[in-house]
PDB file of N, H, CA, C and O in Angstrom:
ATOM      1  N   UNK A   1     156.837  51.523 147.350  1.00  0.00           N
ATOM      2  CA  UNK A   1     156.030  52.521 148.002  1.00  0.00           C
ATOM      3  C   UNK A   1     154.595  52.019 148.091  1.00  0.00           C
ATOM      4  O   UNK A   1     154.124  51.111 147.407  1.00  0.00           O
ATOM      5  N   UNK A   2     154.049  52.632 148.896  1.00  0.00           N
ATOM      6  H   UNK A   2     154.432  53.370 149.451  1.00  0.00           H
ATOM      7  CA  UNK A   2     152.746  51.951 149.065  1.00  0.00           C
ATOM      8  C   UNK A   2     151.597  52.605 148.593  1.00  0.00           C
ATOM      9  O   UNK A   2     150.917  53.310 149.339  1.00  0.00           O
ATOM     10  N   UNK A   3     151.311  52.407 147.320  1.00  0.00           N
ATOM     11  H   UNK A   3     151.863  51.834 146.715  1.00  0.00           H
ATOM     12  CA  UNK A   3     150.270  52.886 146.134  1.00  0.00           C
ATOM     13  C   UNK A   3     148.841  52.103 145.918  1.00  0.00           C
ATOM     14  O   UNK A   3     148.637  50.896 145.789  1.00  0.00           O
ATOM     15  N   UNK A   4     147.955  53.169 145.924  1.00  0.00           N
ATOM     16  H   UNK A   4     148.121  54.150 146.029  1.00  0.00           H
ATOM     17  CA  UNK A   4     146.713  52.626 145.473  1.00  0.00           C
ATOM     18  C   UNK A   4     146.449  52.117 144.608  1.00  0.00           C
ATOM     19  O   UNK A   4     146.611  52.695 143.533  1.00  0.00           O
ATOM     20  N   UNK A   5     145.700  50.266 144.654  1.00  0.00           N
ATOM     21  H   UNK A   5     145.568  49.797 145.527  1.00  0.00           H
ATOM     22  CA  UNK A   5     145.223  49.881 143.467  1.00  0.00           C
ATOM     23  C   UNK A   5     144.002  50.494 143.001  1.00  0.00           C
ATOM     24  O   UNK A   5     143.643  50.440 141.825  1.00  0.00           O
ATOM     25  N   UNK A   6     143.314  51.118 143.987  1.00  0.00           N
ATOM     26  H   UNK A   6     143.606  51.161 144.943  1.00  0.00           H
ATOM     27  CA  UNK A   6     141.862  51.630 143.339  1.00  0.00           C
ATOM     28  C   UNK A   6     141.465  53.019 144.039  1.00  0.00           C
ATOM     29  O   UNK A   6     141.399  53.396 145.208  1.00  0.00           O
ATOM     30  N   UNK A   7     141.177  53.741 142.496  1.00  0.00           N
ATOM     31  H   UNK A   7     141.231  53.434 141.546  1.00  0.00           H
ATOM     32  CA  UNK A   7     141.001  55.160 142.899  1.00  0.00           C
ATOM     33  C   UNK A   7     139.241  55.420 143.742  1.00  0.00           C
ATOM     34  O   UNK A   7     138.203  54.824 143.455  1.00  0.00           O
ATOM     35  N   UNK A   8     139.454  56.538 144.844  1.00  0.00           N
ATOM     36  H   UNK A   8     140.298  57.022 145.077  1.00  0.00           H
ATOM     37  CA  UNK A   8     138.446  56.490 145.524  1.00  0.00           C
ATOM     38  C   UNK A   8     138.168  57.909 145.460  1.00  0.00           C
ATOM     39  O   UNK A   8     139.147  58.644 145.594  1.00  0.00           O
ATOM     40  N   UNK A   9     137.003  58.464 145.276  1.00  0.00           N
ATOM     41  H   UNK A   9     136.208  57.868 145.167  1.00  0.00           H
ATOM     42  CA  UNK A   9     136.062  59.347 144.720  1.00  0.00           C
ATOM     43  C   UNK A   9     134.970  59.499 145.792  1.00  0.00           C
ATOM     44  O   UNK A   9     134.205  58.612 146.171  1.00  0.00           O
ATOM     45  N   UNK A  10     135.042  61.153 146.343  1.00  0.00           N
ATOM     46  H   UNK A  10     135.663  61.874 146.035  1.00  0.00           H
ATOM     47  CA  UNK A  10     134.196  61.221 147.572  1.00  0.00           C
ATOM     48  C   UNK A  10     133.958  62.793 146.947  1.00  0.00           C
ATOM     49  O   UNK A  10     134.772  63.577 146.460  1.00  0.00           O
ATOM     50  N   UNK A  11     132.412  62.917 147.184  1.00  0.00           N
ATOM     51  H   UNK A  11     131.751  62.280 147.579  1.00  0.00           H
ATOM     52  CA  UNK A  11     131.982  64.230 147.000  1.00  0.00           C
ATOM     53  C   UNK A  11     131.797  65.217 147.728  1.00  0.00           C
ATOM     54  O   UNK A  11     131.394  64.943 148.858  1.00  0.00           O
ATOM     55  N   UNK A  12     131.984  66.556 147.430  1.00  0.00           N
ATOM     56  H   UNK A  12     132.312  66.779 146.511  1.00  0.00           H
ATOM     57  CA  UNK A  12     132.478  67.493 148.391  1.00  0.00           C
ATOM     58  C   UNK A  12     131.976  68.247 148.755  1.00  0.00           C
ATOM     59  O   UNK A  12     131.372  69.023 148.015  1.00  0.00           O
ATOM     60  N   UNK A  13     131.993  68.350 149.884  1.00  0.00           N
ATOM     61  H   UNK A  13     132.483  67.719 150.486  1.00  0.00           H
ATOM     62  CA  UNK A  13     130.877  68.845 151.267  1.00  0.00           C
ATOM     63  C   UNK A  13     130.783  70.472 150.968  1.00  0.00           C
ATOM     64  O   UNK A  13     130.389  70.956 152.029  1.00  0.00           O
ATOM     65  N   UNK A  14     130.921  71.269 150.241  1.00  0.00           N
ATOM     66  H   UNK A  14     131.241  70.875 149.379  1.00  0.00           H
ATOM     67  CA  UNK A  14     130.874  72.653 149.494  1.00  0.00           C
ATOM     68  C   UNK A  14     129.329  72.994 149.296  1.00  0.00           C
ATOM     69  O   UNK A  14     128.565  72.628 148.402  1.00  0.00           O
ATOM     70  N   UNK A  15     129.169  73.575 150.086  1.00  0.00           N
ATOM     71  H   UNK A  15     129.789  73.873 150.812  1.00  0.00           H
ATOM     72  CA  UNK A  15     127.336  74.054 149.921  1.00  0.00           C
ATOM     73  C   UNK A  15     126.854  75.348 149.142  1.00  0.00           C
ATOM     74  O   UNK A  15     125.690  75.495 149.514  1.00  0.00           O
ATOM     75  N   UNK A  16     127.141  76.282 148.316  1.00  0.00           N
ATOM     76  H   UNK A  16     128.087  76.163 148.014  1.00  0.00           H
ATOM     77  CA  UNK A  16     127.107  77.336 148.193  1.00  0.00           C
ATOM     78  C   UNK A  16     125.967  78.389 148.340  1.00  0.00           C
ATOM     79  O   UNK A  16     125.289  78.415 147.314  1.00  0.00           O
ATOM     80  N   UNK A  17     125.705  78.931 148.929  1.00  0.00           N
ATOM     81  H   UNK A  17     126.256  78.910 149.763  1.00  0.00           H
ATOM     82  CA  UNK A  17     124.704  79.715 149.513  1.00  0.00           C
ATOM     83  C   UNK A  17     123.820  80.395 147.978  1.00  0.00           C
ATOM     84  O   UNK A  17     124.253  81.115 147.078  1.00  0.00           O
ATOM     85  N   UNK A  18     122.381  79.758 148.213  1.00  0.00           N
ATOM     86  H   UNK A  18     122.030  79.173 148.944  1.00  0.00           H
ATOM     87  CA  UNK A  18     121.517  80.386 147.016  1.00  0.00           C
ATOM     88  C   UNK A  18     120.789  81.204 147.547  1.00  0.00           C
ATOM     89  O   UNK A  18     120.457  81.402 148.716  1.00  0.00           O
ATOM     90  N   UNK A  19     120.469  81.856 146.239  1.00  0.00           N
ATOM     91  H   UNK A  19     120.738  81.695 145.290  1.00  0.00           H
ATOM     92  CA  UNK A  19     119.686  83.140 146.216  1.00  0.00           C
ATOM     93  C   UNK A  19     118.763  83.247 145.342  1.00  0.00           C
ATOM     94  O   UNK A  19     118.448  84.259 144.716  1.00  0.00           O
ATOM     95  N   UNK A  20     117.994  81.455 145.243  1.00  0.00           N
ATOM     96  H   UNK A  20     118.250  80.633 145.752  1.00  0.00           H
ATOM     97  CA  UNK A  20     116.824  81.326 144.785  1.00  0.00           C
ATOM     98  C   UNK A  20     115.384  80.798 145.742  1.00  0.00           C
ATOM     99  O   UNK A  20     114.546  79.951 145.432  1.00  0.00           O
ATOM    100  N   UNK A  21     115.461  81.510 146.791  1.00  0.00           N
ATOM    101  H   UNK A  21     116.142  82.197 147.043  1.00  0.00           H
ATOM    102  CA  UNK A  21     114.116  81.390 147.758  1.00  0.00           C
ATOM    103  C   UNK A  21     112.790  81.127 146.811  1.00  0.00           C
ATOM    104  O   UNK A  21     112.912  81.482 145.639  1.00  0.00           O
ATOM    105  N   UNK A  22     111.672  80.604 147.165  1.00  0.00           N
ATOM    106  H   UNK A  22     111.573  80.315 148.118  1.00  0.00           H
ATOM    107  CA  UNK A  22     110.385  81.339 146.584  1.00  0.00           C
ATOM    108  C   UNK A  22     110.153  83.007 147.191  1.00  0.00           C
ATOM    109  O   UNK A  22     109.684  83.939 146.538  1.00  0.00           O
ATOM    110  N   UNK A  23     110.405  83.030 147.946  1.00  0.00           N
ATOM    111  H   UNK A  23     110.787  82.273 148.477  1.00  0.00           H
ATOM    112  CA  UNK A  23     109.513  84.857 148.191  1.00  0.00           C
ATOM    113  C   UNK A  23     111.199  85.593 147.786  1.00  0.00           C
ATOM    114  O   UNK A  23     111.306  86.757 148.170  1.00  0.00           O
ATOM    115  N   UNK A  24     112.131  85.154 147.252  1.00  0.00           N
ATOM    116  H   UNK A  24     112.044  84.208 146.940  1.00  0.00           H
ATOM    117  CA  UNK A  24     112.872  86.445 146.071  1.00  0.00           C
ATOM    118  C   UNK A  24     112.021  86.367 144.984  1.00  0.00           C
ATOM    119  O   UNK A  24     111.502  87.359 144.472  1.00  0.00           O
ATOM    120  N   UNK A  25     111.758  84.552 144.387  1.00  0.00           N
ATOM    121  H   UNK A  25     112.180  83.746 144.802  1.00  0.00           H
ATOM    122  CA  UNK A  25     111.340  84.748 143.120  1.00  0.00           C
ATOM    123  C   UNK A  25     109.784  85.850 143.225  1.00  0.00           C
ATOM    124  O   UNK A  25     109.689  86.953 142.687  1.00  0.00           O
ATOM    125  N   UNK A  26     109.062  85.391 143.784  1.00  0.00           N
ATOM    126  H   UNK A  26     109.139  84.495 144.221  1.00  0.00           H
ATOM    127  CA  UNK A  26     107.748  86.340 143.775  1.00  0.00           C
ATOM    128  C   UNK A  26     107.794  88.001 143.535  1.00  0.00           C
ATOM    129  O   UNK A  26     107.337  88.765 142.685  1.00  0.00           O
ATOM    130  N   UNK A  27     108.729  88.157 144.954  1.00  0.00           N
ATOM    131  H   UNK A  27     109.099  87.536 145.644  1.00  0.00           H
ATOM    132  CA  UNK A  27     109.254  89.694 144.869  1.00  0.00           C
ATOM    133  C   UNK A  27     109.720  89.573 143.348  1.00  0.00           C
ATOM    134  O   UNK A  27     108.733  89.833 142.660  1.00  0.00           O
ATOM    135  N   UNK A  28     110.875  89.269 142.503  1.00  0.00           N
ATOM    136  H   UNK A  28     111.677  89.058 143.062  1.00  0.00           H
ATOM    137  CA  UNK A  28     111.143  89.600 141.230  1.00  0.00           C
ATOM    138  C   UNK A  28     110.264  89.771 140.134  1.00  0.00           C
ATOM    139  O   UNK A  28     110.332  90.490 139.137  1.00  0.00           O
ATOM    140  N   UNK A  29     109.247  88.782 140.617  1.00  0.00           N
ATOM    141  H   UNK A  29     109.192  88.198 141.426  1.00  0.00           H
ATOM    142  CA  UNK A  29     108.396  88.517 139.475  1.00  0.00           C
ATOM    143  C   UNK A  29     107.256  89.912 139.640  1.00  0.00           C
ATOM    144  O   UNK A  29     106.902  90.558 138.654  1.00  0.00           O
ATOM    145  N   UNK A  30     106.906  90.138 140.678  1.00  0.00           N
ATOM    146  H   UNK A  30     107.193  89.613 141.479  1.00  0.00           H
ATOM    147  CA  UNK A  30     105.975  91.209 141.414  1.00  0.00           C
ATOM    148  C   UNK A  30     106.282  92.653 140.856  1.00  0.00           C
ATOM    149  O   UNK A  30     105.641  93.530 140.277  1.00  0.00           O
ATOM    150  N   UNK A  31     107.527  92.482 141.293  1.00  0.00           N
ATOM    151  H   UNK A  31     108.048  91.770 141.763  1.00  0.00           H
ATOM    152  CA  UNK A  31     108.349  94.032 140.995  1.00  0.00           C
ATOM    153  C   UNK A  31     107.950  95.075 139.652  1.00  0.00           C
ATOM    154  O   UNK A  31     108.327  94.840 138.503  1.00  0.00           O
ATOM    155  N   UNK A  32     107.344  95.937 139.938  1.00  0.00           N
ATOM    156  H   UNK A  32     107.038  96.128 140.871  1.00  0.00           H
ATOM    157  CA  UNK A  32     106.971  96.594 138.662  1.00  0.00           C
ATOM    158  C   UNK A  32     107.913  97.316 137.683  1.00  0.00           C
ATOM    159  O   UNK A  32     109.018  97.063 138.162  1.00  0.00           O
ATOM    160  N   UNK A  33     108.081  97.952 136.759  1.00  0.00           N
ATOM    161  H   UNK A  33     107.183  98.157 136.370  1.00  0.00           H
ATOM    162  CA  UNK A  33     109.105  98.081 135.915  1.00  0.00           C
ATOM    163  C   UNK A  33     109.798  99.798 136.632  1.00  0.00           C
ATOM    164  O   UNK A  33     110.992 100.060 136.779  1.00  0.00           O
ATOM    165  N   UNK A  34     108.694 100.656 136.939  1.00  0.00           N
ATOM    166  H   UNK A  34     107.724 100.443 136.820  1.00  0.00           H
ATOM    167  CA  UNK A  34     108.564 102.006 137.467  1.00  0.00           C
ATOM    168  C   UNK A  34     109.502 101.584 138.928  1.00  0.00           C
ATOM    169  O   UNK A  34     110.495 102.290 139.102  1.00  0.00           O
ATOM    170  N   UNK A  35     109.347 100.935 139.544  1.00  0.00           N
ATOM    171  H   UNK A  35     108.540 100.362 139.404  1.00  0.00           H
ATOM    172  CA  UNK A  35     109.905 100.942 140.965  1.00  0.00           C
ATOM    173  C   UNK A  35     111.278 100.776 140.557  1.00  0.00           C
ATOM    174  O   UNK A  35     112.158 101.519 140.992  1.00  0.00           O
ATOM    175  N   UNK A  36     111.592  99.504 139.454  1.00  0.00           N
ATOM    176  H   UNK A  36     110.877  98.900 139.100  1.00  0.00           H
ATOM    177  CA  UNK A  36     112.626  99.235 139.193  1.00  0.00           C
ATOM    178  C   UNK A  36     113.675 100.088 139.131  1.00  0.00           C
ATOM    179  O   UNK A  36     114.714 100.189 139.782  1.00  0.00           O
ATOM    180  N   UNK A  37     112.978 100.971 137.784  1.00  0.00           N
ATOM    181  H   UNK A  37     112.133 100.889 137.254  1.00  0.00           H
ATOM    182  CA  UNK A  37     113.599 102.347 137.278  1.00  0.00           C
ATOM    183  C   UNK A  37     113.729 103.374 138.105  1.00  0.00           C
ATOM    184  O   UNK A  37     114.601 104.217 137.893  1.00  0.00           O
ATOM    185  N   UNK A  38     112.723 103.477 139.375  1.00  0.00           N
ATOM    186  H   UNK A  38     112.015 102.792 139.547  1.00  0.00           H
ATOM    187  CA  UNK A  38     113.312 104.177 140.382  1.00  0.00           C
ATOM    188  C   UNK A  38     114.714 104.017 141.320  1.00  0.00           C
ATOM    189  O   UNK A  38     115.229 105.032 141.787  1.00  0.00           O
ATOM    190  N   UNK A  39     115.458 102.313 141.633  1.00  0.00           N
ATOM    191  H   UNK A  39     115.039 101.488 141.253  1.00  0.00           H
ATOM    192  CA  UNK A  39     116.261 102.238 142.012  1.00  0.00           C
ATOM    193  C   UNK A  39     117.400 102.246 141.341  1.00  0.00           C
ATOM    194  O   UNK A  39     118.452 101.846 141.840  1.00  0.00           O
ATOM    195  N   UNK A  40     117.270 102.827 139.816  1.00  0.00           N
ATOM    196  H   UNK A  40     116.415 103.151 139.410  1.00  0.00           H
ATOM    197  CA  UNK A  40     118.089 103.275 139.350  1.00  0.00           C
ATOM    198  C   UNK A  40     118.483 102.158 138.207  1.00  0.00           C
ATOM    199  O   UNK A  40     119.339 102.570 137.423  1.00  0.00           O
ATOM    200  N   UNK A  41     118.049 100.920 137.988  1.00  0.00           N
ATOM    201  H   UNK A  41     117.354 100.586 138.625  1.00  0.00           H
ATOM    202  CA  UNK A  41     118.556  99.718 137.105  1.00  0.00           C
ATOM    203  C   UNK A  41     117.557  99.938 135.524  1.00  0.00           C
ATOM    204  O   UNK A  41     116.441 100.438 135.386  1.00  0.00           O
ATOM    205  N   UNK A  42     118.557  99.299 134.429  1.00  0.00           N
ATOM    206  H   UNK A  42     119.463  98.892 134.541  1.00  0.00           H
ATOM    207  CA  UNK A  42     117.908  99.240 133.435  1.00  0.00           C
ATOM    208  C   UNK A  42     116.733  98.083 133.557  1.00  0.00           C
ATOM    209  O   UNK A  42     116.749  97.180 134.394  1.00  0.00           O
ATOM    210  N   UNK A  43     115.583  98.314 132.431  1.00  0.00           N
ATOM    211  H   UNK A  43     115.570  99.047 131.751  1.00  0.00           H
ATOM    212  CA  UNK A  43     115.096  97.645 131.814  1.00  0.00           C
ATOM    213  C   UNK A  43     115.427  96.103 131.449  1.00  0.00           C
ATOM    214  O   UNK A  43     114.576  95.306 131.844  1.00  0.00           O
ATOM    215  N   UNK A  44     116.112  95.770 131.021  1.00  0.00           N
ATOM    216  H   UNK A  44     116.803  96.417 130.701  1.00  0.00           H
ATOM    217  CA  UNK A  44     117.083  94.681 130.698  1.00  0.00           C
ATOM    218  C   UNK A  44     117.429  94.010 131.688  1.00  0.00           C
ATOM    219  O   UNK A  44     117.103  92.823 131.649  1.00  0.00           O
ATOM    220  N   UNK A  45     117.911  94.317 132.458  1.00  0.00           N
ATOM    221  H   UNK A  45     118.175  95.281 132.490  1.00  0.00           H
ATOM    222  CA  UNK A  45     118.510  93.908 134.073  1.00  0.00           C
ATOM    223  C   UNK A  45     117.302  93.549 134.885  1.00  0.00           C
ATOM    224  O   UNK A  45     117.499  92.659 135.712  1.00  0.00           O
ATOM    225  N   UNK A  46     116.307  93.964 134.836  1.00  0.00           N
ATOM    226  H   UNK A  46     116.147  94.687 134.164  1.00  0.00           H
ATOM    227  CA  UNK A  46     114.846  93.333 135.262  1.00  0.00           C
ATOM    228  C   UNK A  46     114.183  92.162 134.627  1.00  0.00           C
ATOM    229  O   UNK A  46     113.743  91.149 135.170  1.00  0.00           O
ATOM    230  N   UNK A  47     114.204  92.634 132.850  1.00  0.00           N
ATOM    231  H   UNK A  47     114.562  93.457 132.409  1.00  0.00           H
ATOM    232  CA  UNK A  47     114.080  91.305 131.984  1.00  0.00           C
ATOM    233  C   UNK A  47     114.453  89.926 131.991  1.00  0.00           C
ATOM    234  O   UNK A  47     113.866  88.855 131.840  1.00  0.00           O
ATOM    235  N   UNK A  48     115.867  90.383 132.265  1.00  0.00           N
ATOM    236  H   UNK A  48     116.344  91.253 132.388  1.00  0.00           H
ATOM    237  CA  UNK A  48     117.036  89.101 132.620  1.00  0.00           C
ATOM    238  C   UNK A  48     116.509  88.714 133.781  1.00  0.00           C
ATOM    239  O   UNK A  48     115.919  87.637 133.684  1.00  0.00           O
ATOM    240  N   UNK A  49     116.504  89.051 134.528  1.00  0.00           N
ATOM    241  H   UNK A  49     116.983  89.925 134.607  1.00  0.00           H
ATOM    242  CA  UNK A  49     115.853  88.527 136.273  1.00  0.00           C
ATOM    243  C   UNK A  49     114.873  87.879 136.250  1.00  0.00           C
ATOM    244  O   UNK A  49     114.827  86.762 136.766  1.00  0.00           O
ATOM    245  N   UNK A  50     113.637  88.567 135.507  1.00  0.00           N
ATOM    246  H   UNK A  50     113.674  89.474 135.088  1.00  0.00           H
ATOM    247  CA  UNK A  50     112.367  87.703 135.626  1.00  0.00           C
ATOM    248  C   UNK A  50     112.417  86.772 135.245  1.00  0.00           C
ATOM    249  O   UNK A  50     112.206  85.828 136.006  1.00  0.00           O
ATOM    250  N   UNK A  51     112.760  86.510 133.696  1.00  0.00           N
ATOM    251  H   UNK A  51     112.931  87.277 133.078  1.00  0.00           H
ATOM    252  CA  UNK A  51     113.213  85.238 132.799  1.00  0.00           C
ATOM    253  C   UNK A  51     114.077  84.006 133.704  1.00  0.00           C
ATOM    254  O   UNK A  51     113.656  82.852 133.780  1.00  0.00           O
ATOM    255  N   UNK A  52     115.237  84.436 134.305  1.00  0.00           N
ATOM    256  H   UNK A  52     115.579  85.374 134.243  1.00  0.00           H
ATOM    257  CA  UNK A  52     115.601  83.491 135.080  1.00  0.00           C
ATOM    258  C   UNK A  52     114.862  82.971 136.774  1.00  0.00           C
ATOM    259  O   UNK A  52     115.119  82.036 137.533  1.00  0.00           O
ATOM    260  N   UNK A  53     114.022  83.938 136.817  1.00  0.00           N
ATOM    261  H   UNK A  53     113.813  84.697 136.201  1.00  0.00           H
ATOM    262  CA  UNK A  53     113.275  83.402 137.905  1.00  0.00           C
ATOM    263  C   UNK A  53     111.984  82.627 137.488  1.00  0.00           C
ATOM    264  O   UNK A  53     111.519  81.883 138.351  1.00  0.00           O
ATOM    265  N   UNK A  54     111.422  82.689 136.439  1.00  0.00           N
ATOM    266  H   UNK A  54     111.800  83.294 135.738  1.00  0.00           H
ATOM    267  CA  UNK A  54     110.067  81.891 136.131  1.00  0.00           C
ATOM    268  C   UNK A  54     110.861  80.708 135.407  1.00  0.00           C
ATOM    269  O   UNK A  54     110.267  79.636 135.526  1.00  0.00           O
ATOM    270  N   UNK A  55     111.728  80.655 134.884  1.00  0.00           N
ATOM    271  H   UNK A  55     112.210  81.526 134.787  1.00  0.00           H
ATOM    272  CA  UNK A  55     112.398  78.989 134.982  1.00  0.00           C
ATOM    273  C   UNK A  55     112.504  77.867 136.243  1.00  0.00           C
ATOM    274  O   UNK A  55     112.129  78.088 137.395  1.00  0.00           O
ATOM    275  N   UNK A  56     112.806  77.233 135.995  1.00  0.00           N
ATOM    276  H   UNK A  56     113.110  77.053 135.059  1.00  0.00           H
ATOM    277  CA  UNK A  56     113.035  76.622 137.297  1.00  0.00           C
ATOM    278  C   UNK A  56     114.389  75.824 137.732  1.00  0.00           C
ATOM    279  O   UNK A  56     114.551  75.030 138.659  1.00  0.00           O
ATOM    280  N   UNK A  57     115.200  76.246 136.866  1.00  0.00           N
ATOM    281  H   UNK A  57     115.069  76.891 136.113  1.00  0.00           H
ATOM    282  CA  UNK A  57     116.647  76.822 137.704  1.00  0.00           C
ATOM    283  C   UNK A  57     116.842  77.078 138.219  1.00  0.00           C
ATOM    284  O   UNK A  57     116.231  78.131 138.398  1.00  0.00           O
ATOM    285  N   UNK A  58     117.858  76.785 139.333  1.00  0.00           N
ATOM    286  H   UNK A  58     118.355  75.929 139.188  1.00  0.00           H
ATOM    287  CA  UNK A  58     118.497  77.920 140.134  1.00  0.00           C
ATOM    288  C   UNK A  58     119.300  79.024 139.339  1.00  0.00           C
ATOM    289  O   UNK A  58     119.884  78.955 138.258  1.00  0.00           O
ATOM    290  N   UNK A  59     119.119  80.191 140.336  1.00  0.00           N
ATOM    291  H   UNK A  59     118.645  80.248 141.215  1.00  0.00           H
ATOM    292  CA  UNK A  59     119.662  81.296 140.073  1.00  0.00           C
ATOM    293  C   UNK A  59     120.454  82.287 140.898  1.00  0.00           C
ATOM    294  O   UNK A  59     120.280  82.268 142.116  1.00  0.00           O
ATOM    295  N   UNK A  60     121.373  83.220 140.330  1.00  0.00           N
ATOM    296  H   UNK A  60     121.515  83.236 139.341  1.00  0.00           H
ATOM    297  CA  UNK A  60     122.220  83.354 141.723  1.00  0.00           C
ATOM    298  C   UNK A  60     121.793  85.179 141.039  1.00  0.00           C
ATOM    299  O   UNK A  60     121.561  85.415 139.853  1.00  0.00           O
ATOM    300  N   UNK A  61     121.793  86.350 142.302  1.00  0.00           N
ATOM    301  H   UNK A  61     121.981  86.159 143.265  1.00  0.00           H
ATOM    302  CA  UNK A  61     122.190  87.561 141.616  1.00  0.00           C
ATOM    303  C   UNK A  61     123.409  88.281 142.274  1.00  0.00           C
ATOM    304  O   UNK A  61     123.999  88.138 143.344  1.00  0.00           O
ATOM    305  N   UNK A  62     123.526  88.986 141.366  1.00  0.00           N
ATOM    306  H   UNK A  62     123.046  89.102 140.496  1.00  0.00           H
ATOM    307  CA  UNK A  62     124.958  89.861 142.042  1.00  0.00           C
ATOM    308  C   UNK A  62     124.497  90.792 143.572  1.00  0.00           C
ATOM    309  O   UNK A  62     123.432  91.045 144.134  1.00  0.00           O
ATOM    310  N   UNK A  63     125.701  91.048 143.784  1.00  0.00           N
ATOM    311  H   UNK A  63     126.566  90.843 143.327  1.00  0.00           H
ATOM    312  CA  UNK A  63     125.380  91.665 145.254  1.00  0.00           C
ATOM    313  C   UNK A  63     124.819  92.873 145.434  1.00  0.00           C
ATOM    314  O   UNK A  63     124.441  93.356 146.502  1.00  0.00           O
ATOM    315  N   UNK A  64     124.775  93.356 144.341  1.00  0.00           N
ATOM    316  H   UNK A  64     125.082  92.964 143.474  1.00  0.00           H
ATOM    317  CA  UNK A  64     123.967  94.922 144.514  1.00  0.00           C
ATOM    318  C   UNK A  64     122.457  94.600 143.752  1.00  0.00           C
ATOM    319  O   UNK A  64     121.378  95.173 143.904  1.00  0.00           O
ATOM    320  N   UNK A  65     122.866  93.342 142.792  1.00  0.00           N
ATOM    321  H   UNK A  65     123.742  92.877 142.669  1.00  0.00           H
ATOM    322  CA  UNK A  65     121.041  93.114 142.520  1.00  0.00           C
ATOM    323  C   UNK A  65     120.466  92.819 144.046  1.00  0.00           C
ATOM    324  O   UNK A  65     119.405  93.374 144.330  1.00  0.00           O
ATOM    325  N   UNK A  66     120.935  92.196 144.791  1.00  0.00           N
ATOM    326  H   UNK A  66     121.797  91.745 144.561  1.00  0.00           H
ATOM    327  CA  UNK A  66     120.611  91.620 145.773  1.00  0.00           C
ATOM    328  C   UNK A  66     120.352  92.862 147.408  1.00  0.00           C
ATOM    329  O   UNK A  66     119.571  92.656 148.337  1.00  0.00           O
ATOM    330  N   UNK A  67     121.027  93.716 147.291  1.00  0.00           N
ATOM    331  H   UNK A  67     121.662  93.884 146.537  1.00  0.00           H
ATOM    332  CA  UNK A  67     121.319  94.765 147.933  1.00  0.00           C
ATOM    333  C   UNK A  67     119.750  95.739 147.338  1.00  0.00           C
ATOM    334  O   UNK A  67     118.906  96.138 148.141  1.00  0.00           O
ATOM    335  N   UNK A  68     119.672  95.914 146.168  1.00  0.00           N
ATOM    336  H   UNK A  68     120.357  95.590 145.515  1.00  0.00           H
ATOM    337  CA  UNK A  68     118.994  96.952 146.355  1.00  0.00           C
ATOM    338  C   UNK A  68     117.323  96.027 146.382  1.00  0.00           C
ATOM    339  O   UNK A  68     116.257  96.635 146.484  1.00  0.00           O
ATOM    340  N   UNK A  69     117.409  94.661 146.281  1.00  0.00           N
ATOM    341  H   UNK A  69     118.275  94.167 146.199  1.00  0.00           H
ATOM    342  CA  UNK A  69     116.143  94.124 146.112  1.00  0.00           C
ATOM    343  C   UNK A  69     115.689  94.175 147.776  1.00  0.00           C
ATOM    344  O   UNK A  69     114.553  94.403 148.192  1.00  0.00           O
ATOM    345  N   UNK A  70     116.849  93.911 148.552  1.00  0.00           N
ATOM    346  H   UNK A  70     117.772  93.726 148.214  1.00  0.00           H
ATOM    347  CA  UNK A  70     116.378  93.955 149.888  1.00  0.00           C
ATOM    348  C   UNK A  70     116.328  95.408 150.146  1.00  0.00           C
ATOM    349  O   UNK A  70     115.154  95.518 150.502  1.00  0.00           O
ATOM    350  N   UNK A  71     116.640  96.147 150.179  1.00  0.00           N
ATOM    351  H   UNK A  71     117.594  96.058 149.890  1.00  0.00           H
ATOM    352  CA  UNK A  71     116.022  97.803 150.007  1.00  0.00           C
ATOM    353  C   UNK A  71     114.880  98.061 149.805  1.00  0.00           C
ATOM    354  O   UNK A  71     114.044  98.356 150.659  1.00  0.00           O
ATOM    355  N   UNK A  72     114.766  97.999 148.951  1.00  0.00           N
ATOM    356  H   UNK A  72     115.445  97.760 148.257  1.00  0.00           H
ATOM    357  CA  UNK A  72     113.254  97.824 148.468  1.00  0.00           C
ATOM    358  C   UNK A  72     112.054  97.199 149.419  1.00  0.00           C
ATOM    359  O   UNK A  72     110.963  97.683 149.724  1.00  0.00           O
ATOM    360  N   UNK A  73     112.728  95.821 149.805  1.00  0.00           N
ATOM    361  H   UNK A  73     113.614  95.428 149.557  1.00  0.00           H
ATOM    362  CA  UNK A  73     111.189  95.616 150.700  1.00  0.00           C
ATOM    363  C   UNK A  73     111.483  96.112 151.767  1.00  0.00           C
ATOM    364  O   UNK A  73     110.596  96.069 152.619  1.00  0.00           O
ATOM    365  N   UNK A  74     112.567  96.647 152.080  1.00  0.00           N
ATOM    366  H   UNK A  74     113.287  96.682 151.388  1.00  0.00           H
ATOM    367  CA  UNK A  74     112.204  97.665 153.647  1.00  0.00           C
ATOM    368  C   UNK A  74     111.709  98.757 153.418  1.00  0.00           C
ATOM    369  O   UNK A  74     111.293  99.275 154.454  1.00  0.00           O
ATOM    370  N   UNK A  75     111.468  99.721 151.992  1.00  0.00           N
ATOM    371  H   UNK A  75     111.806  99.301 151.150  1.00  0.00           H
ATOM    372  CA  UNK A  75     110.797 100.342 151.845  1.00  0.00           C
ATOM    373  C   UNK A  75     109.393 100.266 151.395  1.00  0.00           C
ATOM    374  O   UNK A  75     108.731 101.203 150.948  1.00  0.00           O
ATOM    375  N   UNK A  76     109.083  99.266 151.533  1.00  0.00           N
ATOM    376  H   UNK A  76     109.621  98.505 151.896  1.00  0.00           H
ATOM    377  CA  UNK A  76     107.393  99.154 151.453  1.00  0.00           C
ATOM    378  C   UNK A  76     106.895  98.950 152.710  1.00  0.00           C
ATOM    379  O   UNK A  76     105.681  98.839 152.883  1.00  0.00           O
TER     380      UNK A  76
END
């Protein structure tokens, strides 16, 4: 049968869509704790956010973090 002597290794074209812009991080970082608590999220859940946005990691948020953050700036 006609078998490879040498294994070949190609990297994969998979892009996954981030949701670490600079103007999310700003907005996160901006965001006051009162507005927060107005859209209904804990304390904690803001904490966690900021912390991973003043790193410089990427960072991904869930779809309703993401949902109500864009809410928000259509309401300003």
């Amino acid at each position: 049968m006609g078998r490879r002597k040498t294994v070949e290794f190609s990297k994969p074209a998979y892009m996954g869509k981030r949701d670490d812009s600079d103007l999310l991080r700003k907005k996160i970082i901006d965001m006051p704790y009162t507005e927060w608590k107005k859209m209904g999220f804990s304390k904690g859940t803001l904490h966690h956010m900021k912390q991973n946005t003043r790193s410089d990691n990427p960072f991904t948020l869930n779809a309703y973090e993401r949902e109500k953050l864009e809410n928000w700036n259509n309401m300003l």
